[in-house]
KELUMBA-757898 format. One record per residue (C-alpha): residue in one letter; x, y, z; residue number from 1. Coordinates in steps of 0.02 Angstrom, whole numbers. Example, Ala and Ser with C-alpha at 12.3 -4.5 7.8 and 13.67 -1.06 7.14 Angstrom:
# residues 2
seke  east  north  up  migu
A  615  -225  390  1
S  684  -53  357  2
END
This chain:
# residues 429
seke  east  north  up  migu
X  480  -2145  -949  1
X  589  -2001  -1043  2
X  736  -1971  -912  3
X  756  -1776  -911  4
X  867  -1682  -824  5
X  821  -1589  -655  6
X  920  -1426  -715  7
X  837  -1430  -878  8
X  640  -1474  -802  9
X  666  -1320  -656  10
X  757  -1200  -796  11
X  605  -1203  -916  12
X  515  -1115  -765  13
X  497  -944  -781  14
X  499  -908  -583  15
X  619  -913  -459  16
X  646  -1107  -427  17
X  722  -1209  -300  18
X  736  -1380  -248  19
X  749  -1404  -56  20
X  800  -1591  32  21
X  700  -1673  189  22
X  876  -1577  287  23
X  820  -1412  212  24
X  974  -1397  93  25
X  976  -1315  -82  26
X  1008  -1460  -206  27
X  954  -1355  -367  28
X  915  -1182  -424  29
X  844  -1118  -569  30
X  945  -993  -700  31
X  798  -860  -663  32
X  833  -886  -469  33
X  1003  -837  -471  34
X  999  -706  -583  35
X  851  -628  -493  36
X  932  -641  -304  37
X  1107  -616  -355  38
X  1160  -793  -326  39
X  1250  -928  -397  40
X  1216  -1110  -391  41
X  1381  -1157  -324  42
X  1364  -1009  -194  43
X  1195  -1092  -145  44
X  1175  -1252  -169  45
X  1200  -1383  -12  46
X  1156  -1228  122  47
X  1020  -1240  226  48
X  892  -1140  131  49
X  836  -1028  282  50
X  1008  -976  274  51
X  997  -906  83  52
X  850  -848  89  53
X  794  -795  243  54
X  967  -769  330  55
X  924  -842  476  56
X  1011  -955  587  57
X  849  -1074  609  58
X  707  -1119  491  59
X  553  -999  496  60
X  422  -1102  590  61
X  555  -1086  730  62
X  531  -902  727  63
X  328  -914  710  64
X  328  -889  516  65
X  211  -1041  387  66
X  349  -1130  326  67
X  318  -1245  172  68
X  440  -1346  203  69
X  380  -1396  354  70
X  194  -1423  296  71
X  247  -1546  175  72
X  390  -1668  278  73
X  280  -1652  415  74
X  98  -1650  341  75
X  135  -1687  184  76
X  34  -1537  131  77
X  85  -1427  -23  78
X  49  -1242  43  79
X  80  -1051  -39  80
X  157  -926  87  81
X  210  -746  100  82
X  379  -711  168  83
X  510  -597  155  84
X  664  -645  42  85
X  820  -585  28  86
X  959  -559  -98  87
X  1137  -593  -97  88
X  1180  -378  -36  89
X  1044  -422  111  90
X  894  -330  7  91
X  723  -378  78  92
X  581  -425  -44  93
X  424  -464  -4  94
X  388  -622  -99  95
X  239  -759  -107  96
X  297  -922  -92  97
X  218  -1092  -196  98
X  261  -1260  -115  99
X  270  -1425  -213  100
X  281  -1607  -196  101
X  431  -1665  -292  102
X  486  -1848  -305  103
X  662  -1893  -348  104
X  718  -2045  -445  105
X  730  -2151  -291  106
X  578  -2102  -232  107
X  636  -1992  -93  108
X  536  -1828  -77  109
X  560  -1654  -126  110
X  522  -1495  -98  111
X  509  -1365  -234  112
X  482  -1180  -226  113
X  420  -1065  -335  114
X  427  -885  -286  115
X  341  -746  -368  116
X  420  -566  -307  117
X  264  -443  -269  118
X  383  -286  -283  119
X  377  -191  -416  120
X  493  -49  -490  121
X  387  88  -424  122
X  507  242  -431  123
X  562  343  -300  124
X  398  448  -259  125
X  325  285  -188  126
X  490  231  -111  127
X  483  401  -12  128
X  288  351  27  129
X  365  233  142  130
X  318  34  43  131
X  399  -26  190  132
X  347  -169  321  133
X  368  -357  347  134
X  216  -381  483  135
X  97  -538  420  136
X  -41  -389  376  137
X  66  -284  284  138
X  123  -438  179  139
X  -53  -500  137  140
X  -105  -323  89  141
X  29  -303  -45  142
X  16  -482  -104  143
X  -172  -457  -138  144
X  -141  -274  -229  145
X  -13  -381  -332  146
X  -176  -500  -355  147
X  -304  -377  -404  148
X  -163  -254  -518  149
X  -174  -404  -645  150
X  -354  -373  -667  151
X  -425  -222  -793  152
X  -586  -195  -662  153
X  -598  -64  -584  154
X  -516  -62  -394  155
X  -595  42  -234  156
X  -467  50  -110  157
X  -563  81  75  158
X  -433  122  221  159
X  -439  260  371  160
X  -330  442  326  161
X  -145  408  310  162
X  -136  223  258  163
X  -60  257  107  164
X  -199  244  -10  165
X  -117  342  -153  166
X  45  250  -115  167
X  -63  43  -143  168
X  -142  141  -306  169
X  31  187  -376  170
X  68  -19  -325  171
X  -58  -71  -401  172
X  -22  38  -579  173
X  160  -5  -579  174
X  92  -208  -570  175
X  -30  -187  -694  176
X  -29  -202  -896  177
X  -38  0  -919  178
X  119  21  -818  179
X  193  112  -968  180
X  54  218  -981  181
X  34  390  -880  182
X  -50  367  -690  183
X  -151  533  -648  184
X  -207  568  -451  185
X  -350  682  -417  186
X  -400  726  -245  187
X  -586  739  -266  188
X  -614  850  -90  189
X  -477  972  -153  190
X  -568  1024  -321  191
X  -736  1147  -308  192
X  -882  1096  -358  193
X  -907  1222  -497  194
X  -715  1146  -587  195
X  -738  959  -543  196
X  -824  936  -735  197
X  -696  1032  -813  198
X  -552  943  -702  199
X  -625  756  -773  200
X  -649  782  -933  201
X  -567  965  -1005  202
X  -642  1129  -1076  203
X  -623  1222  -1224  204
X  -608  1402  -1245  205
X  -721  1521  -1182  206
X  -833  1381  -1108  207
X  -832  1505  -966  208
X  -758  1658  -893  209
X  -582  1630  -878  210
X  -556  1486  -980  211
X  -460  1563  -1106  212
X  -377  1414  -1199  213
X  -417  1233  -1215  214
X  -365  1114  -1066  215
X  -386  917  -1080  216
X  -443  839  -927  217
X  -363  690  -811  218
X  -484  566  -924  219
X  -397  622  -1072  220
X  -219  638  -992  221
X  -247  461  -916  222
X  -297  375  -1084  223
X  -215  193  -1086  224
X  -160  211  -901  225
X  -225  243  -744  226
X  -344  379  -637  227
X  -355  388  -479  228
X  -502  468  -362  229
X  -442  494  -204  230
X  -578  518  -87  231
X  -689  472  -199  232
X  -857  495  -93  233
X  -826  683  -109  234
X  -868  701  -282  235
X  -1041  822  -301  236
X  -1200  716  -302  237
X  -1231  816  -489  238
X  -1089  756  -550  239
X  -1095  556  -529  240
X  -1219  539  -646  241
X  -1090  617  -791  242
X  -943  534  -705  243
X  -1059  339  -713  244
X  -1115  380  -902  245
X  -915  422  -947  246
X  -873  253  -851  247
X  -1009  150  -947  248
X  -964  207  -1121  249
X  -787  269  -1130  250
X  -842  422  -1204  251
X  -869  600  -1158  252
X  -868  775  -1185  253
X  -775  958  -1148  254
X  -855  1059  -1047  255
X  -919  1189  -1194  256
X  -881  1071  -1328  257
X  -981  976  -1451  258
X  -838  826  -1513  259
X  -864  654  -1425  260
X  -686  607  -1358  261
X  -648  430  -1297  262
X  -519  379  -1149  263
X  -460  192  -1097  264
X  -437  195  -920  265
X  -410  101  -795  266
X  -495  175  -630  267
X  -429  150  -461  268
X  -529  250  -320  269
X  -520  258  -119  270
X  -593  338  22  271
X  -611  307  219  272
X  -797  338  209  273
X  -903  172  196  274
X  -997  197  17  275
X  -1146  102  66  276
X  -1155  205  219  277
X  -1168  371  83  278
X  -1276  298  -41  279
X  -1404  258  116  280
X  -1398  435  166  281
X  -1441  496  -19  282
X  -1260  553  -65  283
X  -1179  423  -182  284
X  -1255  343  -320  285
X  -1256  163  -295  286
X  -1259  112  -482  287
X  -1090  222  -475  288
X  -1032  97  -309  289
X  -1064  -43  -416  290
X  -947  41  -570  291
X  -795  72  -419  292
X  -811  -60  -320  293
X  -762  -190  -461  294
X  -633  -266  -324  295
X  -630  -186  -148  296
X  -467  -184  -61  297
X  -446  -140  141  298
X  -281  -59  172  299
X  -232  -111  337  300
X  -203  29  503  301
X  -41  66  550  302
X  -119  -8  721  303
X  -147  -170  650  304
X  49  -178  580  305
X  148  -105  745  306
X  268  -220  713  307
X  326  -118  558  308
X  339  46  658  309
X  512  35  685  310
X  561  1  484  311
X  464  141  449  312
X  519  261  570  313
X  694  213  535  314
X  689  248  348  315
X  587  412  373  316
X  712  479  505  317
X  821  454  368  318
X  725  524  239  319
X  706  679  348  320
X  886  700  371  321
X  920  724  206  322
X  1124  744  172  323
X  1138  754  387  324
X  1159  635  483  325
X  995  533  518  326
X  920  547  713  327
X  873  390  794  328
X  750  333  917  329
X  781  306  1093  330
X  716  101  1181  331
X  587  243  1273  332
X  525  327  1111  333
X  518  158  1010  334
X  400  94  1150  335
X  305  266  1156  336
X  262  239  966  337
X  222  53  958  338
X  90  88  1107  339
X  -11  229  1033  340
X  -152  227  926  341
X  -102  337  782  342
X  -263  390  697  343
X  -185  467  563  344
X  -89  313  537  345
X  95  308  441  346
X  55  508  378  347
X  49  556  560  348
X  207  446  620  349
X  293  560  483  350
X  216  703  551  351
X  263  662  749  352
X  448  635  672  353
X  484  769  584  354
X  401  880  749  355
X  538  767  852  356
X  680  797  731  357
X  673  983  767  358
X  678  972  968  359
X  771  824  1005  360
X  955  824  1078  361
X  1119  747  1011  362
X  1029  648  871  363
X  918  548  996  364
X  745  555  1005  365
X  680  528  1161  366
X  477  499  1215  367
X  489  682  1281  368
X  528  743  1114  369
X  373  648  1016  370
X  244  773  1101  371
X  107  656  1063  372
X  -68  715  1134  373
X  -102  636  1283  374
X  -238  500  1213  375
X  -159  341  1212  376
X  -228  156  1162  377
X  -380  102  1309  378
X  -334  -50  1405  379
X  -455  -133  1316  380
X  -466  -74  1123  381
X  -600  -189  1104  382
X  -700  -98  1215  383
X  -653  87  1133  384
X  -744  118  978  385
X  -636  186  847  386
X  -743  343  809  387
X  -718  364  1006  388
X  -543  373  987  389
X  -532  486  840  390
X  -640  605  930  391
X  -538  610  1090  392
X  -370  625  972  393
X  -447  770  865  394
X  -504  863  1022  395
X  -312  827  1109  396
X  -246  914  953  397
X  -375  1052  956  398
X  -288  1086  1147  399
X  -119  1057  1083  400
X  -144  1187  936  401
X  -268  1301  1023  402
X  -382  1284  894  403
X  -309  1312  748  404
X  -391  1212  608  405
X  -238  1225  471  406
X  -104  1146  596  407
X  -241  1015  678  408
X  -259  957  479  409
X  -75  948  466  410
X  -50  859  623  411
X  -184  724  558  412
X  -97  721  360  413
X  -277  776  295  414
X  -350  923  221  415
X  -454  1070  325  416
X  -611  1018  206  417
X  -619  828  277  418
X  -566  896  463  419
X  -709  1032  460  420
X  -799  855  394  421
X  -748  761  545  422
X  -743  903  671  423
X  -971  930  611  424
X  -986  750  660  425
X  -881  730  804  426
X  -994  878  880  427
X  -819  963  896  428
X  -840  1149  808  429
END
């Protein structure tokens, strides 16, 4: 047998490496480990490696997190994990974890790790979107956009209003191979009927009254990148046939033109409305599902990932602050948030904040000054149907607002269009 170096074998990796002992101490790091976490081997090596990379004071299963290193000394099981890493200046980075069986020269065993980062340099719109949170189903969310963003098919994101739909569709261009290319939003329940055609896919002059010069559409502008439909099940009944023949061929048309144009893109949609649902009541196409729903993705609530409330609260009392000095929340107001339902999920904690910002004293914010409506989270949730509580939320903010529509949609982070939607089925106009 060739004796080869353990610096040299873990170096030819192009991951973050380490090498971890029975006594969870560093005994080797890769080059690409310490220049990705700021690091260097002398600074690292012989520490307990919950102290790098977790800085903690105790190894993870201690705190209730998987711990590979503990599935393999003690079940001698090689496992992948998601945790959250930091660097050297205490930066968090959510980061998937791949456990090995190593076997030294002596035959003592090993652990090695191989990480693989599932951030991405996303820019400073989606930073401001709040990409923030650490709870186990925030983690598995973003490591399987990370997943599915290596894939060309096309991606249907499902999640309730205010998730952040917009914000995983950005992740997921940023991850993929057309990162350089441009990434085009459309809100499909913002555009009328009558422009939707000429939105897609461009006019040219005088293909009706008003259009008085040639526009390209968002296929066009999005060529080698990425489109995204948000709310996708709003798009006109009429107009899914054109959109399904554009997504089966790649080519298409100007409204009032006669040149066949062609556009590679990569099409990432999302709604909160159950597709199936719509195509059994007539109004979605289901050959159209079958062209969206390549992969299907469910974003998770902000109900399901209370634990992140406070991260996210923190960074957009910050954000809201601007150049002042940032408020903070009270134990009382903490508590207040991480105990109510939020139907509008992180676009209504913004929303409740920035109301709180403008009332509360001395730079605290105190439950008084959250003025949430007065439905909060049944003793049982089980027992609560959601669509229950989103009725009795929508009709506490119809009180709170006496009625107005506009300020009700801005409470809830969505337009008046999908409120009048919700308010016709809730019974509530």
């Amino acid at each position: 047998m060739p004796s080869i170096e353990l610096q040299d074998l873990i170096d030819a990796n192009d991951q973050p490496f380490v090498v971890i002992d029975r006594d969870y101490r560093i005994v080797a790091a890769n080059q690409r480990y310490c220049a990705t976490y700021g690091v260097t081997p002398v600074a690292i090596v012989g520490q307990h490696c919950y102290a790098v990379s977790h800085h903690a004071s105790r190894p993870c299963h201690e705190n209730g997190e998987q711990c590979p290193h503990r599935a393999l000394f003690e079940h001698g099981e090689a496992v992948e994990v998601l945790h959250t890493h930091f660097h050297a200046d205490d930066q968090p980075e959510r980061t998937r974890i791949r456990g090995h069986a190593l076997r030294g020269a002596d035959g003592e065993r090993y652990l090695g790790e191989q990480l693989f980062p599932l951030e991405a340099d996303i820019g400073t719109d989606c930073d401001a979107m709040q990409m923030v949170g650490q709870s186990p189903a925030f983690l598995s969310c973003v490591d399987n956009l990370a997943r599915v963003a290596e894939s060309e098919a096309s991606i249907l994101l499902y999640g309730e209003s205010g998730v952040g739909k917009e914000l995983a569709a950005r992740f997921i261009h940023a991850r993929s191979m057309r990162s350089g290319g441009a990434f085009i939003v459309i809100n499909c329940a913002a555009v009328p009927e009558t422009l939707f055609e000429s939105e897609l896919f461009g006019h040219e002059r005088g293909a009706f009254s008003g259009s008085s010069g040639l526009k390209k559409g968002l296929f066009e502008l999005a060529d080698g990148g990425t489109l995204f439909l948000d709310e996708v099940a709003e798009i006109p009944l009429g107009l899914q046939a054109k959109l399904l023949r554009v997504l089966e061929s790649g080519e298409f048309r100007r409204v009032g033109g006669t040149h066949t144009l062609t556009a590679d893109v990569r099409l990432v949609s999302a709604t909160n409305r159950r597709l199936l649902d719509e195509v059994d009541e007539k109004r979605f196409r289901l050959d159209l599902y079958y062209r969206l729903a390549g992969i299907d993705v469910v974003l998770p609530t902000l109900r399901e990932r209370r634990d992140d409330i406070p991260a996210l609260s923190t960074l957009m009392l910050k954000r809201l602050a601007g150049n002042r000095r940032a408020c903070r929340l009270d134990a009382t107001a903490l508590a207040t948030l991480q105990a109510y339902e939020f139907p509008g999920n992180v676009r209504e904690l913004r929303n409740v904040l920035q109301r709180a910002v403008l009332t509360c004293r001395d730079g605290v914010i105190r439950a008084t000054d959250l003025h949430l409506p007065t439905v909060m989270a049944p003793a049982q949730p089980s027992a609560q149907p959601l669509a229950d509580v989103e009725r009795s939320h929508i009709r506490a903010l119809l009180d709170t607002h006496d009625g107005h529509r506009s300020r009700v949609a801005a409470a809830l982070g969505i337009t008046e269009r999908t409120l009048y939607r919700k308010l016709k089925r809730y019974d509530l106009s």
